[in-house]
Steps between C-alpha positions, in 0.01 A plus 500: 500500500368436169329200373730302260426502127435213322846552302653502876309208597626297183825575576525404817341171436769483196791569728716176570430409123658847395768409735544213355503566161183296444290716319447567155709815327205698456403428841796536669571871359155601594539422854824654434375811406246483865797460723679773345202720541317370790694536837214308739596212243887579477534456831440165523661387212800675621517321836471145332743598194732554823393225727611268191787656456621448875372149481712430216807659581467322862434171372773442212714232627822625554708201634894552568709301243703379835188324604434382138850370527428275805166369380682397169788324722298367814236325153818400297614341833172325559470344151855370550416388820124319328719375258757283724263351759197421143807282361619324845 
């Protein structure tokens, strides 16, 4: 295996920023250009593009509006019930 190239190693190190869109345009497209030419360096950008991915799909909160329902009633019933026993 080779040793990586400067250009590799900068890229690398530039990763999660890319990912993030925290890098400058100019900066972004050039590691742009790497990963579409590099595979050593595509390869790991292409596991944590997908690794995000998964994490966000997994972790949206999808929460059943039956259950939204009850939480609404059972804290509507609580504040009634706050309310009657504050004032007696």
């Amino acid at each position: 295996m080779s040793e990586p190239t400067d250009e590799c190693r900068e890229a690398l190190h530039e990763l999660y920023g890319y990912l993030d869109g925290e890098l400058t345009p100019e900066k972004r497209e050039a590691i742009g250009r790497h990963l579409d030419q590099c595979l050593p360096c595509a390869e790991p950008y292409d596991f944590e593009a997908e690794l995000r991915e998964v994490i966000r799909r997994k972790c949206q909160e999808q929460v059943p509006e039956s259950l939204v329902a009850k939480v609404r009633a059972a804290l509507a019933a609580e504040q009634l019930r706050q309310g009657t026993t504050d004032g007696a």
